[in-house]
NUMAR-788224 format. One record per residue (C-alpha): residue number from 1; residue in three letters; chain; z, y, x. Coordinates in steps of 0.001 Angstrom, whole numbers, always signed. Layout:
<votor NUM, rodren Ala, kegu A, Z Z, Y Y, X X>
...
! end
This chain:
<votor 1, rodren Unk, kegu A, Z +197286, Y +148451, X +262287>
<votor 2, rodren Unk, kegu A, Z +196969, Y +150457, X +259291>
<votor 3, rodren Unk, kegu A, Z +194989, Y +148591, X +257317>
<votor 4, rodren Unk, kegu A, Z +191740, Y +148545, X +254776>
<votor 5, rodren Unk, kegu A, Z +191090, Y +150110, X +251438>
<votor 6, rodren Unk, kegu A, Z +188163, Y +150101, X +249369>
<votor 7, rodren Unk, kegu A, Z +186398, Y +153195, X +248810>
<votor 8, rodren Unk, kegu A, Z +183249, Y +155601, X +248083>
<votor 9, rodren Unk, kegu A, Z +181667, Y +157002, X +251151>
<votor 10, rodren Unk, kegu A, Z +178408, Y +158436, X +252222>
<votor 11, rodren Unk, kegu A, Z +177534, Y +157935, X +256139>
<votor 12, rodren Unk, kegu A, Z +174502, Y +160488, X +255682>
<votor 13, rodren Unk, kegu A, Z +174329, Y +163725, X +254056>
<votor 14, rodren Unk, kegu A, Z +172735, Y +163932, X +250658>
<votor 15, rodren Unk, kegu A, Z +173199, Y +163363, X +246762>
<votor 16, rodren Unk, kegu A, Z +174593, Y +160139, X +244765>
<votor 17, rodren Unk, kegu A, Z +171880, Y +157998, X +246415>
<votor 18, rodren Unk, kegu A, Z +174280, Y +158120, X +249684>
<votor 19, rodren Unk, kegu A, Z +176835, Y +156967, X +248138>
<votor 20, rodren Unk, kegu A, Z +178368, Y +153626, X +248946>
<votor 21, rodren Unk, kegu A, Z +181150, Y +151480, X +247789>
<votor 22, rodren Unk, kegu A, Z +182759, Y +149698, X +251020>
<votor 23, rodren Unk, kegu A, Z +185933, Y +148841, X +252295>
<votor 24, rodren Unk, kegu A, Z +187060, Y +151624, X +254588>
<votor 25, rodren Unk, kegu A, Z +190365, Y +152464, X +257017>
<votor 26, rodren Unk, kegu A, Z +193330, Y +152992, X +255436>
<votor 27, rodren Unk, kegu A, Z +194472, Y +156557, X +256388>
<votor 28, rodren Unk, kegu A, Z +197675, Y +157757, X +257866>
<votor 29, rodren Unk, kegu A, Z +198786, Y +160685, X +256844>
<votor 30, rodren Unk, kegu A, Z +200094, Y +163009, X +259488>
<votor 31, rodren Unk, kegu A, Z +202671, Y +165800, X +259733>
<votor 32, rodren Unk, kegu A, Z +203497, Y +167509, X +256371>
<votor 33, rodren Unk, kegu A, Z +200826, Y +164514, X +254521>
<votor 34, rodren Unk, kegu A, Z +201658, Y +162437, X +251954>
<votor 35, rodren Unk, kegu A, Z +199666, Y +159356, X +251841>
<votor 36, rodren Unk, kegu A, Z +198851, Y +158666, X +247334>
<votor 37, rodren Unk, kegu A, Z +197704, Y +155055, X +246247>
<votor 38, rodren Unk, kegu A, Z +195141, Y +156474, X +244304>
<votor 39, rodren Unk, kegu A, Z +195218, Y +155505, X +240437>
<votor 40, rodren Unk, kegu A, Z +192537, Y +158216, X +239224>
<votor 41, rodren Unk, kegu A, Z +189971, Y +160476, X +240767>
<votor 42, rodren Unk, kegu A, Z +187463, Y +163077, X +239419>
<votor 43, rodren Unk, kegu A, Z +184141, Y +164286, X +240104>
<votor 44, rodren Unk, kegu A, Z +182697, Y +167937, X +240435>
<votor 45, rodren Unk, kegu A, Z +179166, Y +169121, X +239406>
<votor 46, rodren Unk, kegu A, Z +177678, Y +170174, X +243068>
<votor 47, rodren Unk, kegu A, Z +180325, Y +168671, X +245041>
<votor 48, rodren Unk, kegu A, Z +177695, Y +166441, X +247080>
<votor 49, rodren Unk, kegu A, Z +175741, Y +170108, X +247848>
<votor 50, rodren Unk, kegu A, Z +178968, Y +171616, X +249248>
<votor 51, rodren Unk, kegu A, Z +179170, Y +172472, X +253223>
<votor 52, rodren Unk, kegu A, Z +182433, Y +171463, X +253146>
<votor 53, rodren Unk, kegu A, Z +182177, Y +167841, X +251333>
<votor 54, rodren Unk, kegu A, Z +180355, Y +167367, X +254574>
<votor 55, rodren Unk, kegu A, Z +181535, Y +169232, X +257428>
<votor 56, rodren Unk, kegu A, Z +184636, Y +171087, X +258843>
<votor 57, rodren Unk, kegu A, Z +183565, Y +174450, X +257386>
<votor 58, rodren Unk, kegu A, Z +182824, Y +176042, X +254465>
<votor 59, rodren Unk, kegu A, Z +179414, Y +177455, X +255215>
<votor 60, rodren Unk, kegu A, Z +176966, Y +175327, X +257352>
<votor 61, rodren Unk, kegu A, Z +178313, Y +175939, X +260567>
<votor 62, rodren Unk, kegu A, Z +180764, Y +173452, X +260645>
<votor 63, rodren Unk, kegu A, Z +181093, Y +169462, X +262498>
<votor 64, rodren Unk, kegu A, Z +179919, Y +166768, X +260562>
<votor 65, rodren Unk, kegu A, Z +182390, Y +165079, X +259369>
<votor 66, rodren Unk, kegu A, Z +180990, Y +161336, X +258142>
<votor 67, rodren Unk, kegu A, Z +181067, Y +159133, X +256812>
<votor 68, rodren Unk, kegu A, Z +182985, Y +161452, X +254109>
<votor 69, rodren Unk, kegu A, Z +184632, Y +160273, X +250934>
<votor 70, rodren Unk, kegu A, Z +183841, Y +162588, X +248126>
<votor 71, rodren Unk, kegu A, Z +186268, Y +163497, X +244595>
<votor 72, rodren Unk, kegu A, Z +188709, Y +166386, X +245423>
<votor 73, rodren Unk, kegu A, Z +191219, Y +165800, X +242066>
<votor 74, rodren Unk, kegu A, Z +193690, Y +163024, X +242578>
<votor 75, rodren Unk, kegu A, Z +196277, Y +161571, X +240444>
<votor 76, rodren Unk, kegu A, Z +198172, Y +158772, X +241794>
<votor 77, rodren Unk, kegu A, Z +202052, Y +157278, X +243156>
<votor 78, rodren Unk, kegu A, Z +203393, Y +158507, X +246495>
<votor 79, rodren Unk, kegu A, Z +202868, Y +155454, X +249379>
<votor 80, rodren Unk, kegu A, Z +204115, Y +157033, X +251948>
<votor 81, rodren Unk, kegu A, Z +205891, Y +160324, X +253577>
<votor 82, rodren Unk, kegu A, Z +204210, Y +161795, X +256843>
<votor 83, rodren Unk, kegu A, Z +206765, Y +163818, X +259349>
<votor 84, rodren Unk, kegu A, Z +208593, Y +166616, X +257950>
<votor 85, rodren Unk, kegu A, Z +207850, Y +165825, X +254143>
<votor 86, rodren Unk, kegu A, Z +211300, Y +166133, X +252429>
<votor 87, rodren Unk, kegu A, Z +209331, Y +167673, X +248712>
<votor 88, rodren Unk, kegu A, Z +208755, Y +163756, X +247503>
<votor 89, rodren Unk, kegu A, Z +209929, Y +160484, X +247367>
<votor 90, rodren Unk, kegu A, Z +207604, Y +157002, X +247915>
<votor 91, rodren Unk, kegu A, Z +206898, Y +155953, X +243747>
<votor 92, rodren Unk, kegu A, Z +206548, Y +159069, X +242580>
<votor 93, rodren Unk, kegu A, Z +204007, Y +159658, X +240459>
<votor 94, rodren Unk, kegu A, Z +201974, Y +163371, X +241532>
<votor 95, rodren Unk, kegu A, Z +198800, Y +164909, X +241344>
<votor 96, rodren Unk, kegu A, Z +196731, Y +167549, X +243304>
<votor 97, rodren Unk, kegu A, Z +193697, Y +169289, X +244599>
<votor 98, rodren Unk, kegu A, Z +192813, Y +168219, X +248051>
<votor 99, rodren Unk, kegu A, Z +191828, Y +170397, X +250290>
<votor 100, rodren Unk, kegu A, Z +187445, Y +170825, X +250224>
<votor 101, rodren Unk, kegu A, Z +187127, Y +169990, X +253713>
<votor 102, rodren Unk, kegu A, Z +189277, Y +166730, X +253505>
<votor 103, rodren Unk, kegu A, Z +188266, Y +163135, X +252660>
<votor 104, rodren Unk, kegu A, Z +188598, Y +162955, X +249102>
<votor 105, rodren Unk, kegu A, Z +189792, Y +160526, X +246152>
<votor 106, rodren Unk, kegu A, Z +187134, Y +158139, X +245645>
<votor 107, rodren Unk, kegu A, Z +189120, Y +155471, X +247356>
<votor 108, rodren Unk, kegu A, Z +192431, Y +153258, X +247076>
<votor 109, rodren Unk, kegu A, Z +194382, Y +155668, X +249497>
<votor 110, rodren Unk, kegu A, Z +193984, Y +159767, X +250162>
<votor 111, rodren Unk, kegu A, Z +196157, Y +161676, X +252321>
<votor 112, rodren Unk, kegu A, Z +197079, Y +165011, X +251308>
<votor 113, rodren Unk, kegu A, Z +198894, Y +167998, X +252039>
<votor 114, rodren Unk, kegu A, Z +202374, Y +167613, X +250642>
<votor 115, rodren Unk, kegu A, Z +201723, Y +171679, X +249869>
<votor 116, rodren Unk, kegu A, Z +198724, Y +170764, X +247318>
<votor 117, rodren Unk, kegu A, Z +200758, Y +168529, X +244965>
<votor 118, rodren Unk, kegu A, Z +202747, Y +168417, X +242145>
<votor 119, rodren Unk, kegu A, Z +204862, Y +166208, X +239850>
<votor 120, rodren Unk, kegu A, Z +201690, Y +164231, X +237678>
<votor 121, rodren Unk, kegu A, Z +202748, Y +165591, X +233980>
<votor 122, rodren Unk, kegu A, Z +204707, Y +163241, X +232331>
<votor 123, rodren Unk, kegu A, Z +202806, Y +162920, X +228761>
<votor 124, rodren Unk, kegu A, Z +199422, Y +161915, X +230715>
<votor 125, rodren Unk, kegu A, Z +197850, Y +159611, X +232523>
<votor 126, rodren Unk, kegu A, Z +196970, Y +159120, X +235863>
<votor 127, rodren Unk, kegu A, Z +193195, Y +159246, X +234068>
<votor 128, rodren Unk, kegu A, Z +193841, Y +162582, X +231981>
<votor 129, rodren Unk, kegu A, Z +195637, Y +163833, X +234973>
<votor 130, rodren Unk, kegu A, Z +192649, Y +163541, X +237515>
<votor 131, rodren Unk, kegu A, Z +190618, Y +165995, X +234896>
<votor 132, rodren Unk, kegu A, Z +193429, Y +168586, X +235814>
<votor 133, rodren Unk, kegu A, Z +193450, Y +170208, X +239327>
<votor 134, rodren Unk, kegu A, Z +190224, Y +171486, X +240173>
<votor 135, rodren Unk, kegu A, Z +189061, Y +172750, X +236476>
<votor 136, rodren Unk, kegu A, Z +192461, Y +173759, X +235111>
<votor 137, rodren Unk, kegu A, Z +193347, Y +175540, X +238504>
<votor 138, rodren Unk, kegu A, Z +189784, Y +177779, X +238484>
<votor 139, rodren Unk, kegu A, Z +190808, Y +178529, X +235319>
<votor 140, rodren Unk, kegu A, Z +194130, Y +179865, X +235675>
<votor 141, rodren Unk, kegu A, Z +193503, Y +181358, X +238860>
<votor 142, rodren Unk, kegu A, Z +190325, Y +183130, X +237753>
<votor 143, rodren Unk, kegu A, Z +191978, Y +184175, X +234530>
<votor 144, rodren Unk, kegu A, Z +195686, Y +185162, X +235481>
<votor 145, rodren Unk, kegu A, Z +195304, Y +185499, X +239761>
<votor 146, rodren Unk, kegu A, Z +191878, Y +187467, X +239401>
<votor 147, rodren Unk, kegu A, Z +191933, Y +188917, X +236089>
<votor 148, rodren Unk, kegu A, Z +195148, Y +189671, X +234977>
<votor 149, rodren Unk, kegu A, Z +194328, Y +188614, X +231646>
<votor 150, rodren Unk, kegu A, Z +197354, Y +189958, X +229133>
<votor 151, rodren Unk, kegu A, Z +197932, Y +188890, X +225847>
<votor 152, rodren Unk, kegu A, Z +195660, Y +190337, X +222308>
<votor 153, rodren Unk, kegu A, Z +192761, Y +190907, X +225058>
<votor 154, rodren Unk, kegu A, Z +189658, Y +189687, X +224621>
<votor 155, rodren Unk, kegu A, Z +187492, Y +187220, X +226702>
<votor 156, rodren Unk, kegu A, Z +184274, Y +185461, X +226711>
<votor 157, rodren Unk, kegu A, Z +183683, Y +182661, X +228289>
<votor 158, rodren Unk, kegu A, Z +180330, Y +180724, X +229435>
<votor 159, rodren Unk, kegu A, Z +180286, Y +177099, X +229313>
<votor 160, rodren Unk, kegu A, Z +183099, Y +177043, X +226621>
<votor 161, rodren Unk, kegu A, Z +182836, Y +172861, X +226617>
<votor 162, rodren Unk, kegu A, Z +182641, Y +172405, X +229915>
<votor 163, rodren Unk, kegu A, Z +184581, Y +170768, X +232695>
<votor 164, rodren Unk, kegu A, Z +186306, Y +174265, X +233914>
<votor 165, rodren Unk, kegu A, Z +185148, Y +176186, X +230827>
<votor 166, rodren Unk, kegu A, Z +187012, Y +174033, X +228337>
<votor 167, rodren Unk, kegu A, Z +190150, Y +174886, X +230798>
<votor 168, rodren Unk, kegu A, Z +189132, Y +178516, X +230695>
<votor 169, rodren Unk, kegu A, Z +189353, Y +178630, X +226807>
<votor 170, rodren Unk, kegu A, Z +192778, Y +176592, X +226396>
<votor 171, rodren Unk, kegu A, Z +194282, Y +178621, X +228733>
<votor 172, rodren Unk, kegu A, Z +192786, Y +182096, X +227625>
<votor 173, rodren Unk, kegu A, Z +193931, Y +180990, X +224075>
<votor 174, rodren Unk, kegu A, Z +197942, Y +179851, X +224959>
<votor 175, rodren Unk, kegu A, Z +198343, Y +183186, X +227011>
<votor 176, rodren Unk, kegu A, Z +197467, Y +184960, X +223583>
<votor 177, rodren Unk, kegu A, Z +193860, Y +186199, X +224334>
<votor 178, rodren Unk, kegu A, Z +191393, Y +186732, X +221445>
<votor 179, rodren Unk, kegu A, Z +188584, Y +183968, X +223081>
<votor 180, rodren Unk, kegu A, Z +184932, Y +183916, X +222031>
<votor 181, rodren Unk, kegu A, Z +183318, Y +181331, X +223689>
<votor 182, rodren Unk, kegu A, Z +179130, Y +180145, X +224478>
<votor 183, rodren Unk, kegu A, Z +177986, Y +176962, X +223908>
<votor 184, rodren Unk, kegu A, Z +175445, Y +174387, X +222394>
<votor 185, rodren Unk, kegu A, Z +175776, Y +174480, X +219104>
<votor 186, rodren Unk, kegu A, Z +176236, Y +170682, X +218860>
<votor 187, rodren Unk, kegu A, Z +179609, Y +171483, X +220542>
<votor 188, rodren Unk, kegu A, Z +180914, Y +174403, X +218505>
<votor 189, rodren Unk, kegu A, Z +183567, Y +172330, X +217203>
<votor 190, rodren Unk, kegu A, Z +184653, Y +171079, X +219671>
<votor 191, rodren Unk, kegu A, Z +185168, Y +174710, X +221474>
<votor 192, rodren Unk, kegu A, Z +186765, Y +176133, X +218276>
<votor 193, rodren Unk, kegu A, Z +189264, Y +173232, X +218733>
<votor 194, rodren Unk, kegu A, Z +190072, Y +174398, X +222451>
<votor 195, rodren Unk, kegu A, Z +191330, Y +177747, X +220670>
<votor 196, rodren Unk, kegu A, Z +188000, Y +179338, X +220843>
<votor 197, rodren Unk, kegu A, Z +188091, Y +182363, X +217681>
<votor 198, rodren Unk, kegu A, Z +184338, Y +182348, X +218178>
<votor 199, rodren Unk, kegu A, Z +181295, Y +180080, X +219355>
<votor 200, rodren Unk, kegu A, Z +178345, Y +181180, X +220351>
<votor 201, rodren Unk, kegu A, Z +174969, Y +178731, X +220591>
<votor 202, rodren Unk, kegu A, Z +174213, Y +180167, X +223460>
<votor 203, rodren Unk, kegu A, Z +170724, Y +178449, X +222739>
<votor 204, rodren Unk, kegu A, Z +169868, Y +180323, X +219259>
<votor 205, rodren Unk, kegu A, Z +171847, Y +183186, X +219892>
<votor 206, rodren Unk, kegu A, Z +171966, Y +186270, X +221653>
<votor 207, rodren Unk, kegu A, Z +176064, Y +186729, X +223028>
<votor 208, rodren Unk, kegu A, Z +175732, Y +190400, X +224060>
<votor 209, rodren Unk, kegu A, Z +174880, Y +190790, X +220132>
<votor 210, rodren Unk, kegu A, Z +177923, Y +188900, X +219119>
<votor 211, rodren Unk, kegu A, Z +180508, Y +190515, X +221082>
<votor 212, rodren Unk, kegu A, Z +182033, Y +193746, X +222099>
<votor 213, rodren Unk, kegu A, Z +184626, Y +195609, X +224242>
<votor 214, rodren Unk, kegu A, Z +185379, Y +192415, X +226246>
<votor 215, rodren Unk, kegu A, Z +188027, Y +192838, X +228568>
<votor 216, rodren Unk, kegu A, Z +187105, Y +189440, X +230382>
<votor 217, rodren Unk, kegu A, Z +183964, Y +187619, X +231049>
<votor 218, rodren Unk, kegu A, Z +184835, Y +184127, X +232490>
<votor 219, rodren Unk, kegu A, Z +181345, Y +183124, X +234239>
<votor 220, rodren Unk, kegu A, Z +180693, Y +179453, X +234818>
<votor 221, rodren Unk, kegu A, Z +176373, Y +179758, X +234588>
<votor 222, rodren Unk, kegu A, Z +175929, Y +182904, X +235932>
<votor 223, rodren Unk, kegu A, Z +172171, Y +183566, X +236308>
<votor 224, rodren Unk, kegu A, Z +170743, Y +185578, X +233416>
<votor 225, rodren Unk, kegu A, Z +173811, Y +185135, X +231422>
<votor 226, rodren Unk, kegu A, Z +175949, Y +186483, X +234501>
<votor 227, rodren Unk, kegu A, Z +173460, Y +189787, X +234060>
<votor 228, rodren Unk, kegu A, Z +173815, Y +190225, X +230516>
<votor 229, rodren Unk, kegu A, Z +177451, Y +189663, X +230235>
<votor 230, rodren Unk, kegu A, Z +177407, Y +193969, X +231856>
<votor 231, rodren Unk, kegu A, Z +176766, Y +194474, X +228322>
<votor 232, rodren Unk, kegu A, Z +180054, Y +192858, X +226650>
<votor 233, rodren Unk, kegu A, Z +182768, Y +194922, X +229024>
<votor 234, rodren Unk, kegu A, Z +184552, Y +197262, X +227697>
<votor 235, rodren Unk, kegu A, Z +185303, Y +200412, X +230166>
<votor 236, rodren Unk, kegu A, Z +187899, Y +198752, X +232514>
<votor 237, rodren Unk, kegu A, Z +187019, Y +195388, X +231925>
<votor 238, rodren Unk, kegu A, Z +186271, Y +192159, X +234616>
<votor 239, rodren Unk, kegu A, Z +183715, Y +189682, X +234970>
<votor 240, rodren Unk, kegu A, Z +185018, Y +186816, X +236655>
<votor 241, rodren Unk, kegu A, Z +182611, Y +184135, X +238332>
<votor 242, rodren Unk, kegu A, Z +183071, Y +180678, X +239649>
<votor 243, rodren Unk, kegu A, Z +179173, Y +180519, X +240283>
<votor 244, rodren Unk, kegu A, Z +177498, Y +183600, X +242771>
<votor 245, rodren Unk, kegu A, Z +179053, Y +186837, X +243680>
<votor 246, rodren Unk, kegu A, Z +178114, Y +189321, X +240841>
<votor 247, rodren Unk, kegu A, Z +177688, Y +193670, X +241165>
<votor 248, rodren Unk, kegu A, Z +178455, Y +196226, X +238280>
<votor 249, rodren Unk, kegu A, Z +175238, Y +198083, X +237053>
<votor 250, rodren Unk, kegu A, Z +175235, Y +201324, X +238667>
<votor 251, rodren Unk, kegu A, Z +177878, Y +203783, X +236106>
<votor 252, rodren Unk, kegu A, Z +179623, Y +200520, X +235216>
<votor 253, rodren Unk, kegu A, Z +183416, Y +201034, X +234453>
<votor 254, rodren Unk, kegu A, Z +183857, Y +197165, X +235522>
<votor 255, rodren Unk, kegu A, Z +184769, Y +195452, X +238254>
<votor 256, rodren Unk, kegu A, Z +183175, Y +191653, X +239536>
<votor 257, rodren Unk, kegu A, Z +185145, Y +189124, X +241382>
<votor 258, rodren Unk, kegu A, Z +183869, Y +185735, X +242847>
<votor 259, rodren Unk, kegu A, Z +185972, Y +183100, X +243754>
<votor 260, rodren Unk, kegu A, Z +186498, Y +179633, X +245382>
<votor 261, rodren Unk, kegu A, Z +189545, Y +177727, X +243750>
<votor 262, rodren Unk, kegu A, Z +192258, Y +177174, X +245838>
<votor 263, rodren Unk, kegu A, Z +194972, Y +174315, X +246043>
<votor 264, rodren Unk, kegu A, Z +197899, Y +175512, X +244565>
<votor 265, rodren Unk, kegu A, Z +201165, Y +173483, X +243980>
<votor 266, rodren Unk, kegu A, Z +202194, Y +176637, X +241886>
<votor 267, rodren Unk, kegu A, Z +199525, Y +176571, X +239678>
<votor 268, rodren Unk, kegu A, Z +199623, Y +172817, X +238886>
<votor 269, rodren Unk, kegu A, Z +203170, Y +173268, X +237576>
<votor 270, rodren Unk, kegu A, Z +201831, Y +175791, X +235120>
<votor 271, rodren Unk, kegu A, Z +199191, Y +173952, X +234135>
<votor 272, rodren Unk, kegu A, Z +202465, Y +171320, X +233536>
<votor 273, rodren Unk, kegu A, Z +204033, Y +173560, X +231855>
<votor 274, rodren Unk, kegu A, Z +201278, Y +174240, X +229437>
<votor 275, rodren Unk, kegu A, Z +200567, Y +170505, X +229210>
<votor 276, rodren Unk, kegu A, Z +204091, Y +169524, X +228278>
<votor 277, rodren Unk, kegu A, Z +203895, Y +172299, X +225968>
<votor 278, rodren Unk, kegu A, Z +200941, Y +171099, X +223993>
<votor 279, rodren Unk, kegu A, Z +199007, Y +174230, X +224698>
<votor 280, rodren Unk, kegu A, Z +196912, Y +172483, X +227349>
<votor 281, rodren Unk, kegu A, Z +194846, Y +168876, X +226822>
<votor 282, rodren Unk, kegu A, Z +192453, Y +167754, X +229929>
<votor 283, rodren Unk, kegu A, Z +189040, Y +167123, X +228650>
<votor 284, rodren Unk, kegu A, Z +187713, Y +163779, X +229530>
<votor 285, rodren Unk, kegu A, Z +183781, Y +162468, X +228868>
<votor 286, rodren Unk, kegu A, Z +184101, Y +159062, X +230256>
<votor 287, rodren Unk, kegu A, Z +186331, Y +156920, X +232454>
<votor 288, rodren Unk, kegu A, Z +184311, Y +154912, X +234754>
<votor 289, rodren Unk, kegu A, Z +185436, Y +152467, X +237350>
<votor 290, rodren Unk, kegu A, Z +186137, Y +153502, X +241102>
<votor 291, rodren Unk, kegu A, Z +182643, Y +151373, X +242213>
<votor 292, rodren Unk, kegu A, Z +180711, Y +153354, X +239610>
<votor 293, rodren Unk, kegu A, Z +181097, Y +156299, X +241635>
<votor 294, rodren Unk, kegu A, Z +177789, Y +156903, X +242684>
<votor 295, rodren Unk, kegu A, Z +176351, Y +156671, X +239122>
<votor 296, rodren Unk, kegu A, Z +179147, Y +159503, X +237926>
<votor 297, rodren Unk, kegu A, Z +177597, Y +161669, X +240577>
<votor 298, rodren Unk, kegu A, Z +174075, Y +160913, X +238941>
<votor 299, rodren Unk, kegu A, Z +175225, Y +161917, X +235902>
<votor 300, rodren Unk, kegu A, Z +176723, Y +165033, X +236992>
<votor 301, rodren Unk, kegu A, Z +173126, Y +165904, X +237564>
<votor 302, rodren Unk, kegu A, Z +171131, Y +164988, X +234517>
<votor 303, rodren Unk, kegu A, Z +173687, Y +164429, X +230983>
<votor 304, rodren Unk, kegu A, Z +175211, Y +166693, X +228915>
<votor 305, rodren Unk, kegu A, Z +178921, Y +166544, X +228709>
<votor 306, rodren Unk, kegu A, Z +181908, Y +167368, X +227082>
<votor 307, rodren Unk, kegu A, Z +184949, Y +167843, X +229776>
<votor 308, rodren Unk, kegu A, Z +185359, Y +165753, X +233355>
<votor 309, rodren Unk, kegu A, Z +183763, Y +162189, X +234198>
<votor 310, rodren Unk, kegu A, Z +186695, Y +160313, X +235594>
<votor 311, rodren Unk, kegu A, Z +186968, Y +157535, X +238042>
<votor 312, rodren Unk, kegu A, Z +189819, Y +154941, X +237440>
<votor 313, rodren Unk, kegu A, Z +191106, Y +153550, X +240572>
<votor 314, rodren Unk, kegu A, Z +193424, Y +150917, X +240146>
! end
């Protein structure tokens, strides 16, 4: 027998409400799975209205796959090695993005794909750490995978303070981009100390009058600021979303890509990289205890905030 944990689960599909804080299965990981003791966990903004938190698939079609345990950024200590995992040792200390149709972190124990980690950053904690994967990775993949972003361009982004746009500016700044950012002006600081050049309130001001010749638009609102941002591109240029697909204005010299984040053991250990070098600090709002869960979900929905909510495990 396997054993018990305690963990976050919801038995029914729907928001925080379904949420529950129970003692659970322990799992075992299988072939090419290495089974973390969790020690931190974060939450996503719409995680609980994703397909996949629930099901098998992606998009609706999928098996129900409940109860579910939500929180797809992990930071923890290897427990144990499933077949054919040679990458790790049991103690080490790794983090990772779990795969979005996997049982996530909320809980004592996640197994994950040995694939999807990486060595946890030695100047943070597990708690910093769990802030990392999903943000920083839909950064850097958006920005370097999608956009080939190159150093004296310029790039906006949306969102500049929050949990993947605060990534999106660090990162655009240490590759040697020119950043502007939006934001609410009670966080302007704060943006212009991610590296941010300039801060738009994107509240009192209009950003299309603000900047020019753009050769990136990171997109984490999209919207009516996804439609204006046409207006910033230079000829050539890319507008990058992590929110709804996006098309050029007919005669636009741009192009539009949408993405999903992938796990990506490759990008984790540049996100290191950056981390060890200073260049890169995870942005975190609060630390809340594992059997908070549910409320961290709430608050997803209705606070402002500056960086990721983060659950402490153990």
């Amino acid at each position: 027998m396997n054993g018990t944990m305690h963990a976050v689960r919801g038995h029914r599909r729907g928001g925080p409400e379904e949420l529950m804080y129970e003692v659970a299965p322990k799992p075992v990981p299988g072939p090419g799975d290495v089974l973390v003791e969790v020690r931190a966990a974060s939450v996503t903004p719409g995680e609980l209205g994703w397909d996949a938190t629930w099901t098998d698939s992606f998009d609706g079609g999928g098996s129900p796959r409940l109860p579910i345990v939500p929180s797809k950024e992990v930071s923890g200590v290897v427990a144990e090695l499933g077949h054919g995992v040679a990458d790790f040792r049991p103690g080490e200390a790794v983090y990772g993005l779990i795969p979005f149709t996997r049982d996530g972190a909320a809980a004592e124990y996640v197994t994950v794909p040995a694939a999807d980690l990486a060595a946890k950053p030695g100047s943070l904690d597990h708690e910093r750490t769990a802030a990392l994967p999903l943000a920083g990775l839909t950064a850097w993949q958006g920005l370097v995978a999608h956009a080939g972003i190159a150093p004296g361009q310029r790039v906006l982004v949306h969102g500049g303070a929050g949990g993947v746009g605060s990534f999106a500016v660090q990162v655009a700044a240490a590759l040697g981009a020119e950043v502007a950012a939006t934001a609410a002006a009670r966080d302007a600081d704060f943006v212009r100390g991610l590296g941010a050049e300039t801060v738009i309130d994107y509240a009192g001001q209009r950003f299309e009058a603000e900047v020019k010749d753009a050769d990136v638009v990171f997109d984490t609102v999209g919207g009516d600021t996804q439609a204006r941002s046409w207006q910033v591109l230079r000829p050539g240029g890319v507008l990058v979303s992590v929110v709804a697909p996006s098309t050029p204005p007919d005669g636009a010299d741009a192009r539009a890509v949408f993405f999903v984040v992938e796990p990506d053991r490759a990008g984790l250990e540049e996100l290191t990289a950056l981390v060890e070098a200073g260049r890169l600090v995870p942005q975190v709002d609060r630390i809340v205890p594992l059997e908070s869960a549910p409320g961290a979900y709430a608050a997803l929905e209705r606070e402002h905030r500056r960086g990721k909510i983060v659950l402490r495990v153990s």
